[in-house]
C-alpha positions in Angstrom: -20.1 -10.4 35.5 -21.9 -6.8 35.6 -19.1 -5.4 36.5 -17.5 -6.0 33.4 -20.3 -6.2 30.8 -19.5 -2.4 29.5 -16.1 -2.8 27.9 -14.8 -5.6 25.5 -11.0 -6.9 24.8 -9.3 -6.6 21.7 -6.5 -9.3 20.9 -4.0 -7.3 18.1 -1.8 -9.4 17.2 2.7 -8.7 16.3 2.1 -7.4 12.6 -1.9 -6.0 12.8 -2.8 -2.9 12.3 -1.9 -1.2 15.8 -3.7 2.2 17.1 -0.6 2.6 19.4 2.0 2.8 16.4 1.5 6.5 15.6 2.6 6.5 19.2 4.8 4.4 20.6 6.3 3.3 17.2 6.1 -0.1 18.4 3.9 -3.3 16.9 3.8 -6.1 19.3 0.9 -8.4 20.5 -1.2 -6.5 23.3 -4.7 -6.0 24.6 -7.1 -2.9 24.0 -9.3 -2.4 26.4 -12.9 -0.3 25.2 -16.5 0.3 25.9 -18.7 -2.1 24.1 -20.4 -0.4 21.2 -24.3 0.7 21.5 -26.4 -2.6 19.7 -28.0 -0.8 17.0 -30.4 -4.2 16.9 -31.8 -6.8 19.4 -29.5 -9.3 20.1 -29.8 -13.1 19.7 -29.7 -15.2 22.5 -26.5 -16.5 21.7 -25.2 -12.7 21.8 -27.1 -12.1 25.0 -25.6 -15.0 26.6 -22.1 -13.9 25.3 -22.1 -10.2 26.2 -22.8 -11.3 30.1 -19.1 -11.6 30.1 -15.8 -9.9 28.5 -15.8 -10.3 24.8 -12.5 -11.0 23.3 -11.9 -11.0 19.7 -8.9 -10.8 17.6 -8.3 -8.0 15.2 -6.6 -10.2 13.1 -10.4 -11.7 11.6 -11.2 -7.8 10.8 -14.1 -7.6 12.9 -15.2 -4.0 13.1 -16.0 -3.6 17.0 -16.1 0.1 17.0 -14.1 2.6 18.7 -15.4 4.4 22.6 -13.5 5.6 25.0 -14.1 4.8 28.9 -13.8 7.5 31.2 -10.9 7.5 33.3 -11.9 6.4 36.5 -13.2 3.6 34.9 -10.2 3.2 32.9 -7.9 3.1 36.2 -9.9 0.6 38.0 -9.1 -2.3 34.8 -5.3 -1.4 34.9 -5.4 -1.7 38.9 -7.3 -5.4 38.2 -4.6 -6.0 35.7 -1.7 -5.3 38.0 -3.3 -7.1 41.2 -3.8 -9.8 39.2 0.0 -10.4 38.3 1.1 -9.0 42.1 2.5 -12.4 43.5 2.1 -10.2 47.1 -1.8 -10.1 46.5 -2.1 -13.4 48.6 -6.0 -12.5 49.4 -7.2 -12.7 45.6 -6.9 -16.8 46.0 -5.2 -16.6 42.7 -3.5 -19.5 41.5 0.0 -18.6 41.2 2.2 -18.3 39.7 0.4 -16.3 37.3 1.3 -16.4 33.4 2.5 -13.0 32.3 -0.3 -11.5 30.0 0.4 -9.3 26.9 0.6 -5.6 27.7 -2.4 -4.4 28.4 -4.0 -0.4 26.7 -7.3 1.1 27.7 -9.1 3.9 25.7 -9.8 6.9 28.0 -12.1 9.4 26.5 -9.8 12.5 27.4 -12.6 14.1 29.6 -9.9 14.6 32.7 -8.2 17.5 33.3 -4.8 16.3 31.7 -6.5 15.2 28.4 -5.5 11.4 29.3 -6.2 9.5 26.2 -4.8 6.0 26.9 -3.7 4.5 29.9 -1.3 1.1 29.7 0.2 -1.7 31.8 3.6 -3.7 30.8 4.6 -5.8 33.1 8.4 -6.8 33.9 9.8 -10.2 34.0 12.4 -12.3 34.4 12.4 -16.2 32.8 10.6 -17.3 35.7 9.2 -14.5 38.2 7.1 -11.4 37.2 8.8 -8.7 39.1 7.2 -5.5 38.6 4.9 -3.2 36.0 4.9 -0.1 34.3 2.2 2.1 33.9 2.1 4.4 31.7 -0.3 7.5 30.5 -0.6 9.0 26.9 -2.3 12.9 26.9 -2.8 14.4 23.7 -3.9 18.2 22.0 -4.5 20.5 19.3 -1.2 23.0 20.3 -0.9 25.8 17.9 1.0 27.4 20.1 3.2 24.4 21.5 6.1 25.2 24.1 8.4 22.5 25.2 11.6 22.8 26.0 14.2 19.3 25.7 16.1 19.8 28.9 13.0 20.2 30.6 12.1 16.6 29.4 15.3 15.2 30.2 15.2 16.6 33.7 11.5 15.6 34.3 12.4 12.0 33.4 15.4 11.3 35.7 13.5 13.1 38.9 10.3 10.6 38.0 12.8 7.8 37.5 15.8 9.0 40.0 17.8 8.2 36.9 21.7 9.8 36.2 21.8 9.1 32.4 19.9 8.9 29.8 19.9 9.5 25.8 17.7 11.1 23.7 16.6 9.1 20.2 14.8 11.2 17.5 12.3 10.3 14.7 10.8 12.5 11.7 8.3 10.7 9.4 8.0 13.5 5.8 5.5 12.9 3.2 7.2 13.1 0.1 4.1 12.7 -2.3 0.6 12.0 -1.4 -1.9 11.2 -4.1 -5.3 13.8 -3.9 -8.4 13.6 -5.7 -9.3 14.7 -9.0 -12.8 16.3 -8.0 -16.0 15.7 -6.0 -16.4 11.9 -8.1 -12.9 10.7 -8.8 -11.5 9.6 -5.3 -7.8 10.0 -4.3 -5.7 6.9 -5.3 -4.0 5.4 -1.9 -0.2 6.1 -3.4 1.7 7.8 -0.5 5.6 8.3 -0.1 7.2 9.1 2.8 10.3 9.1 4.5 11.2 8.1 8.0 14.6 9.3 9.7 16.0 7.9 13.1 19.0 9.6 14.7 20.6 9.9 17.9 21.8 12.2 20.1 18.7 14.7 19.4 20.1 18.0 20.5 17.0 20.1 20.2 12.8 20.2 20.0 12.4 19.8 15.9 16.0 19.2 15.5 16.2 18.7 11.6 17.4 15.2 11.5 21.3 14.9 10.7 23.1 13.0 8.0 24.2 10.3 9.8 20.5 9.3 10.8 19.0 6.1 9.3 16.7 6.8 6.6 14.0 4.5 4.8 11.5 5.3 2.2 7.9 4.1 2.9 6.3 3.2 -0.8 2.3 2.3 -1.2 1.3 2.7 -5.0 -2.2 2.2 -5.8 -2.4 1.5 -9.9 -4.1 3.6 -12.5 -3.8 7.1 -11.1 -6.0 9.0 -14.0 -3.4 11.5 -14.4 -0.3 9.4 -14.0 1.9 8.7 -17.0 1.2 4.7 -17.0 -2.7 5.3 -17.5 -3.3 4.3 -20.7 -0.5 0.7 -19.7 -3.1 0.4 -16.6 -6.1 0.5 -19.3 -4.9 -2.0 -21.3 -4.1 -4.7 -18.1 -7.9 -3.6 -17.1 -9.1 -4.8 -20.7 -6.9 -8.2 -20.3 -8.4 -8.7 -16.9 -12.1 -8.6 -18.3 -11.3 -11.2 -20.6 -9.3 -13.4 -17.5 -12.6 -12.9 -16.3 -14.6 -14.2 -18.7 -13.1 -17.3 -19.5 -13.0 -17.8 -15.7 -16.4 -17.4 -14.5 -18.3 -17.1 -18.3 -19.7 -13.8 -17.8 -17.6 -11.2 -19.8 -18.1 -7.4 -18.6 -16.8 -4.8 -21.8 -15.6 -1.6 -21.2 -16.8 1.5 -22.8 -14.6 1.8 -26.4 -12.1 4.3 -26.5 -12.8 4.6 -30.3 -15.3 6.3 -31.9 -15.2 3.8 -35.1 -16.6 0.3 -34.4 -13.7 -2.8 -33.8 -14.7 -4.1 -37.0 -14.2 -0.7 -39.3 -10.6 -0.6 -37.1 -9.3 -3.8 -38.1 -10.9 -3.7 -41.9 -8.8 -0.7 -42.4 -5.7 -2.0 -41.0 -5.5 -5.3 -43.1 -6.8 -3.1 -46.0 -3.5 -1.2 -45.4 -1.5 -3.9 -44.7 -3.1 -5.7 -47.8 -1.9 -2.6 -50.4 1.6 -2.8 -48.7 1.9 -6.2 -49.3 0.8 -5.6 -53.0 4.0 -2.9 -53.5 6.0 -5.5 -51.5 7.1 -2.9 -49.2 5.8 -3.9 -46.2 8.6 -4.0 -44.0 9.1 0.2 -44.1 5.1 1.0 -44.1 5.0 -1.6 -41.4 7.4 0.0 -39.1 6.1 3.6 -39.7 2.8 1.8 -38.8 3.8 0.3 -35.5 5.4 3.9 -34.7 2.3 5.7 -35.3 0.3 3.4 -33.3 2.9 3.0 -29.9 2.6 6.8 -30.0 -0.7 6.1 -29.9 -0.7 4.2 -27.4 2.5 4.8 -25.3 2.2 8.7 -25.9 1.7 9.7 -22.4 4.2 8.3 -20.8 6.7 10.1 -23.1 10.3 10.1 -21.4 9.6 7.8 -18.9 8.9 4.7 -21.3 10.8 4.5 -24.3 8.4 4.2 -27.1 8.2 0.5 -28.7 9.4 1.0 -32.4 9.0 -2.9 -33.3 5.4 -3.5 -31.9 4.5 -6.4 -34.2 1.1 -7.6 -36.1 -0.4 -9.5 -33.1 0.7 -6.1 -30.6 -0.8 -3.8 -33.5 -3.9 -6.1 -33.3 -4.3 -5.6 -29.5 -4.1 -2.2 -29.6 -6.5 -1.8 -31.9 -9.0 -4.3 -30.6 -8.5 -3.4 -26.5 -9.7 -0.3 -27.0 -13.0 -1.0 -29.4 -14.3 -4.6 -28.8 -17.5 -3.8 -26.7 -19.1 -7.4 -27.4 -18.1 -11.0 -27.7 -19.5 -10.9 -31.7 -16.9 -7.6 -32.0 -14.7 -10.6 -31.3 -15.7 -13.0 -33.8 -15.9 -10.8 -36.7 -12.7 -9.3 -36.0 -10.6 -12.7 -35.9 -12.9 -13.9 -38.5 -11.2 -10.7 -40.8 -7.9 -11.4 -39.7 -8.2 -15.4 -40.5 -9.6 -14.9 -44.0 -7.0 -12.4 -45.0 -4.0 -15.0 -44.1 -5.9 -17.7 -45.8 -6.4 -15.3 -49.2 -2.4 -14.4 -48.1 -3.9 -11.1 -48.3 -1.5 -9.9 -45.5 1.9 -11.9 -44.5 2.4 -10.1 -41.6 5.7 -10.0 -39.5 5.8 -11.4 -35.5 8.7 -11.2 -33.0 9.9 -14.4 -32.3 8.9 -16.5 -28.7 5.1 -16.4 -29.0 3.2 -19.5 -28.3 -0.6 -18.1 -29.0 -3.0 -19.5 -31.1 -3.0 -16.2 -33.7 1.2 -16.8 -33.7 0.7 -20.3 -34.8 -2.0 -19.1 -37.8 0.2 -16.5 -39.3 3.3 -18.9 -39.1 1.1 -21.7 -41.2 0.3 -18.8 -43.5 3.5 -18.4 -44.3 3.6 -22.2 -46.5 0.0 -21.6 -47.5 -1.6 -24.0 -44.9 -3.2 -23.4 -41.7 -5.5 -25.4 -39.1 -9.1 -24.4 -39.2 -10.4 -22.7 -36.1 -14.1 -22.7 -35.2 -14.5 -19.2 -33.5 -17.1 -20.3 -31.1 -17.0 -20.9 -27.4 -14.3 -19.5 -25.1 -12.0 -19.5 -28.4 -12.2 -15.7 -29.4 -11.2 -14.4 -26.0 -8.5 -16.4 -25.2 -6.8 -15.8 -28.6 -7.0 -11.8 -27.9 -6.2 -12.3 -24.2 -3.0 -14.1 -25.4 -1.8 -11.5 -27.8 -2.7 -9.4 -25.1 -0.3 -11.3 -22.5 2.4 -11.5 -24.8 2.6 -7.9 -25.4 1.8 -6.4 -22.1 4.8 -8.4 -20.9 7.5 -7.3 -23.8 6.3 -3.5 -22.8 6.9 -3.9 -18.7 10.4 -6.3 -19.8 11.7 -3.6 -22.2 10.9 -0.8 -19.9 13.2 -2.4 -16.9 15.7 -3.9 -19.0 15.9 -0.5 -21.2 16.4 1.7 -18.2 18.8 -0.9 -16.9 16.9 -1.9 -13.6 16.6 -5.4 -13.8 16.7 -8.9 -16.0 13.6 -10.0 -15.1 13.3 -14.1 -14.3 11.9 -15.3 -17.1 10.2 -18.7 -15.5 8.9 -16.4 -13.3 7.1 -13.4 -14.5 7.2 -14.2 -18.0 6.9 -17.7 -18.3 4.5 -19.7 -20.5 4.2 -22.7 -18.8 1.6 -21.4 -16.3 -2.0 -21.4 -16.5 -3.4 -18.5 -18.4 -5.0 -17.3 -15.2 -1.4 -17.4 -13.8 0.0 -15.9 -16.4 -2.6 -12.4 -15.7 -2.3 -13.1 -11.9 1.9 -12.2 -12.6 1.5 -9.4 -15.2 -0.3 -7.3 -12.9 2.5 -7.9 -10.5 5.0 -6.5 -13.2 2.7 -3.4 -14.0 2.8 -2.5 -10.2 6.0 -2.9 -9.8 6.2 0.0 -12.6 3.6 2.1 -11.1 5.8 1.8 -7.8 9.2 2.5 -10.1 7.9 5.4 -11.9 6.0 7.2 -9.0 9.4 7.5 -7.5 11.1 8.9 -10.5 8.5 11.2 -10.7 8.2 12.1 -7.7 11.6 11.9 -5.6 14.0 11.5 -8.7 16.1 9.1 -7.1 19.5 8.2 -8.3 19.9 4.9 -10.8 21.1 3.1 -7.8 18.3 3.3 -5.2 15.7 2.5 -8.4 18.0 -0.1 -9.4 17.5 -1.8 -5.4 14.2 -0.5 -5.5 13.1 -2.5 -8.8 14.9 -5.6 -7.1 13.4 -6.1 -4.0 10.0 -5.5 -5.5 10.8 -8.2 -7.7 11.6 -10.2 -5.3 8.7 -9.4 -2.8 6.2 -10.6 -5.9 8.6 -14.0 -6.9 7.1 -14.9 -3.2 3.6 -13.1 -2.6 0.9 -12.5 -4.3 -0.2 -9.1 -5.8 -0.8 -6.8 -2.8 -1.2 -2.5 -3.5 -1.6 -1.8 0.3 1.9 -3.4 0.7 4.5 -0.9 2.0 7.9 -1.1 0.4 10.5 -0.2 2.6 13.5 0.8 1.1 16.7 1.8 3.3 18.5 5.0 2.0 21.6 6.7 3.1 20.2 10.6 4.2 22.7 12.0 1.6 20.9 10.9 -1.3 17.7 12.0 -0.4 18.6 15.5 1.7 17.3 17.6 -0.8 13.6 16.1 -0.5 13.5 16.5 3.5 16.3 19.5 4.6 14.0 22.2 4.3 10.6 21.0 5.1 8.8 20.5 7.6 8.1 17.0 8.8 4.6 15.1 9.2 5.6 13.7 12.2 8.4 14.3 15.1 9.4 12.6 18.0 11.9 12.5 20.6 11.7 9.4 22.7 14.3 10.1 26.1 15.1 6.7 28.4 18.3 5.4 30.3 18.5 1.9 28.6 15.6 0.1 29.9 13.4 0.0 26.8 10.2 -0.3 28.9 11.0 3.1 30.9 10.2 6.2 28.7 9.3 9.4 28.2 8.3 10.7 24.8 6.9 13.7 23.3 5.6 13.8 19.7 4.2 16.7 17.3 2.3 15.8 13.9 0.0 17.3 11.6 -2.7 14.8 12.1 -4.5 13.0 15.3 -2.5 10.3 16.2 -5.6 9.2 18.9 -7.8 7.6 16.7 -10.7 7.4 19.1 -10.8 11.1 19.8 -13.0 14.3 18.6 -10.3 17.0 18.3 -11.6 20.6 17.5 -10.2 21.7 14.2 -10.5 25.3 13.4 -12.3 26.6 10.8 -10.6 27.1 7.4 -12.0 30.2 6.7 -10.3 31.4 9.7 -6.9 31.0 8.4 -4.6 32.9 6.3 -4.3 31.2 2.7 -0.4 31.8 3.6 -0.5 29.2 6.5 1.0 25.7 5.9 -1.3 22.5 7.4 2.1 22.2 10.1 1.4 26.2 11.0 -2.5 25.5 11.4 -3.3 22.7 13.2 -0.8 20.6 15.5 -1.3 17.9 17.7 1.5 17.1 20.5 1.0 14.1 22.7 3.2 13.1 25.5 3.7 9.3 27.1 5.2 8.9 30.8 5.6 6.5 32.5 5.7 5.2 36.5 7.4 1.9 37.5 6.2 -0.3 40.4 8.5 -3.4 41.5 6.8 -6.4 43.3 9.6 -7.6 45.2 
């Protein structure tokens, strides 16, 4: 039991987050081996009793347990338990046999040896029935300015350690197409990153720029409501609809700060005053639609060519606009609606609508129309759900019209736009559609793809969201032939590169990786000081980290 009350076993689970994958670009179930973390307070009994022996947890409950190294005498003496433990020829152990074949099994080294070791692993090799050997294998890693590795030299030093006559060399570059950064000191970086990962073989050189018969595939995260993207003002309006989804949900209704200087009221007692006089000259229908244009510049101004400007924004949409970005209070609410209700009854105003709308304000302004309408106590949850539902109906014509207007998609209606949901549905599905555009614009911003790739782009986030629910730290992967996207990778320099060089068993390896960042995430690497560098000097020419995996294989029988 003392032996082993230092480290602690990690379970990670097929499809966790992995520390191995900036590695081994692999993601299957294993074991990480580490030093228990330091208890920063006395334990329990329950904890004392537990820590006597191995704790093993699974990453997949998100436990934080830390990250230390062992050293590496330590770390060889688990990997030789683990392989004496599934040696059927270690007789003496009294082990039951025959033994189940455990995961693969990874220990932290803390890189204090001469070689830098920084991971030491055990795989073992079976057959349906037997377990017939191991391999081990060792992962070293540096900061190499000054790199010198030669691919012949890797090929050779993997068939004299594996007395091998063939092998093949695969190749993989991972370049980061757009990366979000942060305004200043208080507005953090949004999480939106592009990149694109190529896979090729034969490599025929160290850095080899990857050729256009490689498989490509674009790696999409998006977080919504970048401050400086072109869909802010879209993203402030879903924000606004999601306060009030909130308030009817759990009572308490949190405003944002007004975008206006003049009150809600004084906004919407001008605009039915100038509806009002229109109405009077009976020439509504022109002053109405240079209305709506003025305020969807207003309002869709930013995002300029990428969103064709709605010219047909209706009463209720004008209503929103005007409201979302003033109401700071629940009694803003009521005396605004209590305006608007008092002008259809005087028919002050006989405003237009589009057709399709099943709110409560629709169904006023169509009684209006024959001079009799329902009376509505504007008390309760009442007020808020009539603006959150002109609020749903035209958030959703803006994110339809923008896909079916560049020609990506014809959105399911029973899906995203369908009434027959809850309300709280209903919210829960817009904000899928406005990430899907913060995904679809991002990339025509930033890697001005061709109609097609947006076109499958826009689909199979469509159909991610018809199936899951809303989810920014999702990765879209989107395959791409290397042609179409040459331009954005030909002449840079990648993020990450790796050669991986083996002879057709998958387990037997040998790979050597460079990257701009540490792909040991339990490591201190020395970085040198900025001030030391040329302002001239790419992040690639600075700093670069090169880590090499071998492996040895053992056979039992």
């Amino acid at each position: 039991r003392n032996e082993i009350a230092d480290i602690q076993v990690q379970l990670i689970s097929k499809g966790q987050p992995n520390p191995l994958k900036n590695i081994l670009h692999e993601n299957e179930t294993i074991f990480i081996v580490e030093k228990v973390p330091l208890e920063k307070e006395e334990p329990s009994p329950i904890e004392e009793l537990q820590s006597e022996d191995t704790a093993i947890s699974d990453l997949s409950t998100g436990e934080n347990v830390g990250l230390l190294a062992l050293p590496i005498g330590r770390a060889r003496q688990l990997i030789g338990f683990y392989t004496m433990a599934h040696n059927p020829n270690m007789t003496h152990l009294k082990i039951n046999r025959p033994v189940t074949a455990l995961p693969p099994l990874w220990v932290r080294c803390d890189g204090s040896d001469p070689e830098g070791i920084s991971w030491l692993g055990a795989e073992l090799i079976s057959t349906s029935s037997n377990i017939t050997g191991i391999v081990l294998y060792m992962v070293t890693c540096k900061v190499d300015k000054n790199y010198s590795v030669n691919l012949e030299d890797l090929k050779k030093s993997h068939k004299k350690r594996h007395h091998l006559s063939t092998l093949t060399a695969s190749g993989f570059a991972r370049y980061e197409l757009f990366k979000s950064t942060a305004l200043d000191d208080t507005v953090a970086a949004s999480q939106t990153t592009i990149t694109l990962d190529i896979s090729w073989s034969p490599v025929d050189e160290i850095l080899q720029t990857p050729p256009l018969s490689s498989t490509a595939t674009l790696n999409i995260k998006v977080e919504s409501g970048e401050p400086r993207g072109p869909l802010s003002q879209l993203h402030r309006e879903l924000k606004f609809l999601l306060v009030l989804a909130d308030g009817l949900r759990t009572g308490v209704t949190e405003w944002p700060e007004p975008l206006e200087a003049k009150s809600a009221v004084e906004l919407v007692q001008e605009f039915l005053n100038e509806l009002s006089k229109l109405n009077e000259f009976g020439d509504s229908t022109k002053k109405d639609t240079e209305i709506v244009k003025h305020d969807a510049a207003a309002v869709d101004g930013s995002i300029e060519c990428l969103l064709t400007v709605r010219g047909d924004l209706d009463f209720a949409e004008q209503l929103w606009c005007k409201m979302s970005s003033s109401v700071i209070s629940y009694q803003d609410l009521v005396k605004c609606f209590s305006l608007v209700i008092q002008s259809l009854q005087r028919g002050a105003i006989q405003p237009w609508l589009h057709s399709g709308s099943n709110s409560l304000l629709s169904k006023l302004i169509h009684q209006s129309y024959y001079g009799t309408m329902d009376t509505v106590s504007l008390s309760g949850t009442v007020p808020v759900q009539m603006l959150l539902e002109i609020g749903l109906d035209k958030l959703k014509k803006d994110y339809i019209c923008f896909f079916i207007g560049k020609s990506l998609s014809q959105l399911k209606k029973e899906y995203f736009i369908s009434p027959s949901v809850d309300t709280q549905e209903q919210v829960h599905r817009v904000q899928k559609l406005h990430h899907i555009l913060e995904i679809v614009v991002s990339c025509m911003l930033f890697i001005k793809p061709q109609h097609e790739l947006l076109f499958s782009l826009t689909q199979s986030c469509i159909k991610y969201y018809e199936q899951n629910p809303l989810d920014e730290q999702h990765i879209f992967q989107l395959p791409v032939r290397p042609t179409a996207v040459k331009d954005l990778y030909q002449n840079e320099k990648p993020q990450k590169w790796r050669v991986e060089i083996n002879s057709g068993q998958k387990k037997v390896k040998t790979v050597w990786q460079l990257s701009d960042s540490p792909p040991i995430d339990h490591l201190n690497f020395h970085r040198p000081d900025f001030s030391e560098l040329t302002l001239s000097g790419s992040l690639e020419e600075r700093i670069s980290f090169t880590n090499m995996v071998t492996c040895s294989q053992v056979h039992f029988k």
